[in-house]
C-alpha atoms as an extended CHARMM CRD file, in Angstrom:
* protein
*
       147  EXT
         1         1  UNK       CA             32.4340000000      -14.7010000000       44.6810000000  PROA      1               0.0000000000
         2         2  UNK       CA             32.0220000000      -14.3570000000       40.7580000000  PROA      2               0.0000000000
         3         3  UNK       CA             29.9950000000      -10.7320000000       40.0100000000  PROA      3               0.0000000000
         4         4  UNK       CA             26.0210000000      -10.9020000000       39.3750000000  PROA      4               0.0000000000
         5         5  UNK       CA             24.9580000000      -11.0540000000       35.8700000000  PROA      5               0.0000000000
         6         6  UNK       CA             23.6440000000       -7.9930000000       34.6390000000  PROA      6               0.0000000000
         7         7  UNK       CA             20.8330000000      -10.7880000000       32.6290000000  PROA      7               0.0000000000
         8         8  UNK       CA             20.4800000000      -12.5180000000       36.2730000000  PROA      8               0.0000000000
         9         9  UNK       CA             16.9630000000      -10.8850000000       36.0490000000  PROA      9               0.0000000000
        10        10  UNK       CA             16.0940000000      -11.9950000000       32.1470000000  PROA      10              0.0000000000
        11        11  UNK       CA             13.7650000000      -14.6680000000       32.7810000000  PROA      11              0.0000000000
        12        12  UNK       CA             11.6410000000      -12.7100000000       35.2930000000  PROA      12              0.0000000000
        13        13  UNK       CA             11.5700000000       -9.6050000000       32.8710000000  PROA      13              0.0000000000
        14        14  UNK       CA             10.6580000000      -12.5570000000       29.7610000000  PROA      14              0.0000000000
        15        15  UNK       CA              7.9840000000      -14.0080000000       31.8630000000  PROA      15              0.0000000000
        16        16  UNK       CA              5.9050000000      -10.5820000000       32.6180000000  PROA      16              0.0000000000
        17        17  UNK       CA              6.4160000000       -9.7220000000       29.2740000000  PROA      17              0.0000000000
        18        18  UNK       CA              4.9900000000      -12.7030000000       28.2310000000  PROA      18              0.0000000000
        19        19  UNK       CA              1.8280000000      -12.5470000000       30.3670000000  PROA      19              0.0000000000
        20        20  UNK       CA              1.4930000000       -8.6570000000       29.4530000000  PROA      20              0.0000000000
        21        21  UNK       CA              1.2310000000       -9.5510000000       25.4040000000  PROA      21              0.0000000000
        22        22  UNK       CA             -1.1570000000      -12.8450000000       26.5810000000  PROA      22              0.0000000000
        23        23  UNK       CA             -3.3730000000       -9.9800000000       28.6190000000  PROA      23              0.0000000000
        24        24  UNK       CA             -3.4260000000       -7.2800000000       25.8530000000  PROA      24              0.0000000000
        25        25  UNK       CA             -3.5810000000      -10.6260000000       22.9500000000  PROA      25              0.0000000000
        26        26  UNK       CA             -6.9890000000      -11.1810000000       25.1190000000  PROA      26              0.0000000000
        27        27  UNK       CA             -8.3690000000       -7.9690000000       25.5880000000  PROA      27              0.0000000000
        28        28  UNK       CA             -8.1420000000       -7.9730000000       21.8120000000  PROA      28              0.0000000000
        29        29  UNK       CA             -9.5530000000      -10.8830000000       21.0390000000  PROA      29              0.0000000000
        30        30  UNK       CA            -12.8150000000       -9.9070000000       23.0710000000  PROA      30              0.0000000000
        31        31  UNK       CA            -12.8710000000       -6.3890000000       22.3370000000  PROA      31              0.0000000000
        32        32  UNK       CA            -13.9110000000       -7.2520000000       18.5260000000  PROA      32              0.0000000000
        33        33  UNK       CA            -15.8990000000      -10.2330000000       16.4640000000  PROA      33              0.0000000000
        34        34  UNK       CA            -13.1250000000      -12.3110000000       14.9240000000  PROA      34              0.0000000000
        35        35  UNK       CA            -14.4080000000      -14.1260000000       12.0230000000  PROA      35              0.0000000000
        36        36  UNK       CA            -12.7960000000      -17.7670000000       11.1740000000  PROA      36              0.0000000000
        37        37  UNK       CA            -12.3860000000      -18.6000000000        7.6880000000  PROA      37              0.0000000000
        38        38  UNK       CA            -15.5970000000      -20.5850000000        7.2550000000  PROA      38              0.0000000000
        39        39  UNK       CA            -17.6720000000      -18.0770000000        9.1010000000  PROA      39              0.0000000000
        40        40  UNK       CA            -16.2770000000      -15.1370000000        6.6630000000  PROA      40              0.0000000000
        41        41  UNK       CA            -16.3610000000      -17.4990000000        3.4540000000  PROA      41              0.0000000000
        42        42  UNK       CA            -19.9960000000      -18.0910000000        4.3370000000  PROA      42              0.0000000000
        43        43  UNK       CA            -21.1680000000      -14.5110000000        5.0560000000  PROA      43              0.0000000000
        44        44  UNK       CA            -18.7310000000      -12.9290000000        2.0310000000  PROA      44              0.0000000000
        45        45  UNK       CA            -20.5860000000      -15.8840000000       -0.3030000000  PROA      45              0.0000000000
        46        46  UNK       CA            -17.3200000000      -17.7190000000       -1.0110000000  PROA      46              0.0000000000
        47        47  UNK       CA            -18.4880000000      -20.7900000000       -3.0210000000  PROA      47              0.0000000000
        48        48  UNK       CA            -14.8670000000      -22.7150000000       -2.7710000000  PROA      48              0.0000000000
        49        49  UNK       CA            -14.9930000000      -26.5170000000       -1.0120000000  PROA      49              0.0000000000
        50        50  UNK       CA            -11.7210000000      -24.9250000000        0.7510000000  PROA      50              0.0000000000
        51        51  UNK       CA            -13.4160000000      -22.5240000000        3.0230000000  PROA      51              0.0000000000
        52        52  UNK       CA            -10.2670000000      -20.6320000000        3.8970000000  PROA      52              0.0000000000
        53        53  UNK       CA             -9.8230000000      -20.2010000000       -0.0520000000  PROA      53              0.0000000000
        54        54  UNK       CA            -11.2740000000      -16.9340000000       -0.2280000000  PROA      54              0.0000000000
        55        55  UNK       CA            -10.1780000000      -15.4050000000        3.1770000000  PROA      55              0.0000000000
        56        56  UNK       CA             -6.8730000000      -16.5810000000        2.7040000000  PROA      56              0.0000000000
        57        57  UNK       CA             -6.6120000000      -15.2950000000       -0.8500000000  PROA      57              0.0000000000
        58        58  UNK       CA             -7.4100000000      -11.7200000000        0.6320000000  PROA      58              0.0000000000
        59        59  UNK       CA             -4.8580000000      -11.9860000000        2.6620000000  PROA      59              0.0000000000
        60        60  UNK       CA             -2.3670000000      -13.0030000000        0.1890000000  PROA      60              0.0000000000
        61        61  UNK       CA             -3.2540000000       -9.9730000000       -1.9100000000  PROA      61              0.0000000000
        62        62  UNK       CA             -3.1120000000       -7.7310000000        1.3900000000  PROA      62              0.0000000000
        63        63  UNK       CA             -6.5240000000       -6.8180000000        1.8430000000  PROA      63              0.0000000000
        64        64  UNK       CA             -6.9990000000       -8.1280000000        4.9140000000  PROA      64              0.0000000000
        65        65  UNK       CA             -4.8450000000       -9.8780000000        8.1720000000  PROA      65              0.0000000000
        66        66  UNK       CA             -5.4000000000      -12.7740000000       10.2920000000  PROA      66              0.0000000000
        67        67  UNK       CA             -4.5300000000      -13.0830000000       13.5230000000  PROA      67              0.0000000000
        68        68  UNK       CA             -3.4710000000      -16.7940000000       14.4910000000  PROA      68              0.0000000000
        69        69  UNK       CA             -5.3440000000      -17.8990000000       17.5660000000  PROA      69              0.0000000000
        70        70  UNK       CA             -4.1750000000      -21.7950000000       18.6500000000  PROA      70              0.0000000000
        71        71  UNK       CA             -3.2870000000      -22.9480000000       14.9480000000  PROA      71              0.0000000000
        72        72  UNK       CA             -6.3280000000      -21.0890000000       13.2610000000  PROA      72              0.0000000000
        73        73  UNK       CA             -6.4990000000      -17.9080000000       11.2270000000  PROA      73              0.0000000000
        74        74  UNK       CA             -9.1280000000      -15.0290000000       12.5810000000  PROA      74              0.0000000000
        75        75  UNK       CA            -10.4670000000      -12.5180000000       10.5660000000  PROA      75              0.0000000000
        76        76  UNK       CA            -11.5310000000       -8.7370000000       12.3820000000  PROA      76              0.0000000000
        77        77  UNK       CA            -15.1130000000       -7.8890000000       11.2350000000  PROA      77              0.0000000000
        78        78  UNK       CA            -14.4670000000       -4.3160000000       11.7130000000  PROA      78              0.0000000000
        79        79  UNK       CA            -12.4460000000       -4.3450000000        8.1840000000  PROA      79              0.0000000000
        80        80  UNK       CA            -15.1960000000       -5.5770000000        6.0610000000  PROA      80              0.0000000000
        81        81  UNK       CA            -18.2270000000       -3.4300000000        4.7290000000  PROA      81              0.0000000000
        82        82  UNK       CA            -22.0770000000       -4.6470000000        4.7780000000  PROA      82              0.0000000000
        83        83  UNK       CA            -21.1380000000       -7.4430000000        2.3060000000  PROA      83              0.0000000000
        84        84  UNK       CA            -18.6180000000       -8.7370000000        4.4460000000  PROA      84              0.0000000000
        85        85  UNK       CA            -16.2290000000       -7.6140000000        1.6080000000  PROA      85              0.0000000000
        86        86  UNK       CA            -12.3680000000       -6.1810000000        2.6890000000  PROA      86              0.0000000000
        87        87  UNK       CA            -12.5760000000       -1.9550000000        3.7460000000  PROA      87              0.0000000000
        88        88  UNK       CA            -10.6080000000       -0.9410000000        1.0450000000  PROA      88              0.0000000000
        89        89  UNK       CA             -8.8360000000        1.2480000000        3.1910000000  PROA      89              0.0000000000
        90        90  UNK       CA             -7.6700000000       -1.5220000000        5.0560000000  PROA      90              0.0000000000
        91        91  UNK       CA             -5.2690000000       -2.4490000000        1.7380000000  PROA      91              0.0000000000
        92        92  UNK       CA             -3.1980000000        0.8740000000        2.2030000000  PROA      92              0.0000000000
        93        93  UNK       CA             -3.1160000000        0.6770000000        5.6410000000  PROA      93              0.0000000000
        94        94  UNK       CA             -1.1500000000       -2.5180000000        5.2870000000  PROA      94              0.0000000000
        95        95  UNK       CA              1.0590000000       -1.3220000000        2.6190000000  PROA      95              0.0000000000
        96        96  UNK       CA              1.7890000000        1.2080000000        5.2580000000  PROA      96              0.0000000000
        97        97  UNK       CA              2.8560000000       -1.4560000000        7.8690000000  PROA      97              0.0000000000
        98        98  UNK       CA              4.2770000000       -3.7360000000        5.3660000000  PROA      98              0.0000000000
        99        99  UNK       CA              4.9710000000       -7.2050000000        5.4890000000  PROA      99              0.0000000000
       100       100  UNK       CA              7.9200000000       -6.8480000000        8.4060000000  PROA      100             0.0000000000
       101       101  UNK       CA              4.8560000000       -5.8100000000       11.2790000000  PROA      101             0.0000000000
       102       102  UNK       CA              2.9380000000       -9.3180000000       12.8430000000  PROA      102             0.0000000000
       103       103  UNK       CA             -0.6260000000       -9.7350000000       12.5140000000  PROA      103             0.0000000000
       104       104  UNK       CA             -1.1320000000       -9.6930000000       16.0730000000  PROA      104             0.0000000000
       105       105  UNK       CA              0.9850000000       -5.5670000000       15.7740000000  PROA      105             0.0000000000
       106       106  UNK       CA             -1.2730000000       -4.3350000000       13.5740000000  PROA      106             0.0000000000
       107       107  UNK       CA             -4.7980000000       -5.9500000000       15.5860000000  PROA      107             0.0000000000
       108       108  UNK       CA             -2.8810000000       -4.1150000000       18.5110000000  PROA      108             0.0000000000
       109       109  UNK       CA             -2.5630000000       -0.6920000000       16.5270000000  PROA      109             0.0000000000
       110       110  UNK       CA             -6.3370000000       -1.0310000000       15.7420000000  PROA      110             0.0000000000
       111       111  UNK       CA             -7.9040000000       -2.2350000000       18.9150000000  PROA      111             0.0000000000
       112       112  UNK       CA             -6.0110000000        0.7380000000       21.1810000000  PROA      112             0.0000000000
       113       113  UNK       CA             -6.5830000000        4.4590000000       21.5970000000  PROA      113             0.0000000000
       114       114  UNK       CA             -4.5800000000        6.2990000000       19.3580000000  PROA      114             0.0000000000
       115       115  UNK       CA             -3.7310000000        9.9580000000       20.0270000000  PROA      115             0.0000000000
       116       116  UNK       CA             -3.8510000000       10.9220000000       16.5330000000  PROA      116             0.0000000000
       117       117  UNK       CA             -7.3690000000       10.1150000000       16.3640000000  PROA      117             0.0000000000
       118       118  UNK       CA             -8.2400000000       11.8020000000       19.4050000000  PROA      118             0.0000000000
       119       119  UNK       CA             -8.0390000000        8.7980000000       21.8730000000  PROA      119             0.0000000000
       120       120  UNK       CA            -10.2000000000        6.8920000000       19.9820000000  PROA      120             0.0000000000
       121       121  UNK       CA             -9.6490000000        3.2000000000       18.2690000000  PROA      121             0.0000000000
       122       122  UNK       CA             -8.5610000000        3.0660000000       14.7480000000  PROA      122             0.0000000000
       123       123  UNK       CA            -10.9860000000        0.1460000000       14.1030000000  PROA      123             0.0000000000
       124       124  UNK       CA            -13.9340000000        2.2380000000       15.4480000000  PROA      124             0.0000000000
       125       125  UNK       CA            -13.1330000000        4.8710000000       12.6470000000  PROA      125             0.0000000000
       126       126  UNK       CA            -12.1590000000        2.9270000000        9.6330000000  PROA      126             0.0000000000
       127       127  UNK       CA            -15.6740000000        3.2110000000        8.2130000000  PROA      127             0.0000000000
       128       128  UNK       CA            -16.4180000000        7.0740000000        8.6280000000  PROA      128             0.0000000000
       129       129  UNK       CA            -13.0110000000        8.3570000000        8.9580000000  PROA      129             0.0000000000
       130       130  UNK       CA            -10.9530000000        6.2940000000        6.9410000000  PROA      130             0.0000000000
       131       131  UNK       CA             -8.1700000000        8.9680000000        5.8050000000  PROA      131             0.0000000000
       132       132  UNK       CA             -7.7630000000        9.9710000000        9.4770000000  PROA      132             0.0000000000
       133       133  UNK       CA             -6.9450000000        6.4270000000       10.1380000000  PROA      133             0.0000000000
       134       134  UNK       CA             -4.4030000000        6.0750000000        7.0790000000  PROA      134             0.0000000000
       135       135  UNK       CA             -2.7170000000        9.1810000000        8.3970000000  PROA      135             0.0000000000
       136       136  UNK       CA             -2.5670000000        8.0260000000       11.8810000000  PROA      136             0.0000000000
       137       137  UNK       CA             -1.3330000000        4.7860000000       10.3980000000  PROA      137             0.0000000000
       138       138  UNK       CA              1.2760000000        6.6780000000        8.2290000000  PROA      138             0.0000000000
       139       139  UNK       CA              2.0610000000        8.8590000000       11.4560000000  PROA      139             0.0000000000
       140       140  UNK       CA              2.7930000000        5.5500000000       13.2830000000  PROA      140             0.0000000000
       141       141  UNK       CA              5.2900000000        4.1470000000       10.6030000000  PROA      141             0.0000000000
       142       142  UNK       CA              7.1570000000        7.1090000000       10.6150000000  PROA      142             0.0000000000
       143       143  UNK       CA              7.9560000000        6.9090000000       13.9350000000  PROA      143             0.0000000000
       144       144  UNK       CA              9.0440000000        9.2080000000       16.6160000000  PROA      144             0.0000000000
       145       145  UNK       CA             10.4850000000       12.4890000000       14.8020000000  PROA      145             0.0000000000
       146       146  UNK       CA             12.5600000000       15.2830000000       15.8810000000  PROA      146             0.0000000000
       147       147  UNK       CA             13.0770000000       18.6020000000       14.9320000000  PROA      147             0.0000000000
């Protein structure tokens, strides 16, 4: 009788994985107003026939992200100001993360309580506590240290 595999288990592990990111991907999704690129080129005042032009050229220059939800990008309200213009401190926390962490990483990092900000959300304080959030951000890239 050949030995079990030690990956016997593999899909199982896979599968609740799976649903656990499609749980926390929703909790996301309806724990903030996610723009799409017409919506944000309309209340920015984007004037381009392409309505992802301006959203997407944002994103090019890292000033914002965009989730992808089934094909389409999705903008977080919670990084733009009054004028539905990018947080600039949204542009250095994404040079923090870099281009190697996912869209959907860094919407997870925001949306969650962070212990560096006492429990609270990094979205919820990008607008009066933005250094606290660029430190917790920095904090976060670092990783784990040891002394």
């Amino acid at each position: 009788m050949p030995a079990a595999s030690i990956f016997a288990s593999f899909p199982e592990f896979q599968a609740r994985n799976e649903e656990r990111k499609q749980d926390l991907r929703q909790f996301l999704l309806a724990d903030a107003n996610w723009l799409t690129s017409a919506e944000l080129s309309d209340r920015a005042g984007f004037k381009n026939r392409n309505r992802s032009a301006g959203p997407n050229g944002w994103k090019q220059r890292g000033k914002i992200f965009a989730i992808n939800v089934e094909g389409h990008d999705r903008y977080p309200a919670y990084a733009l100001d009054e004028a539905y213009q990018p947080l600039k401190i949204l542009k250095d926390i994404l040079t923090v993360f870099g281009d190697s962490t996912s869209a959907w990483s860094i919407a997870s990092w925001m949306g969650t309580a962070n212990s560096w900000l006492e429990g609270k959300k990094p979205k919820d304080l990008m607008k009066q506590d933005p250094a606290a959030v660029l430190h917790a951000a920095l904090i976060q890239k670092a990783g784990a240290q040891h002394g």
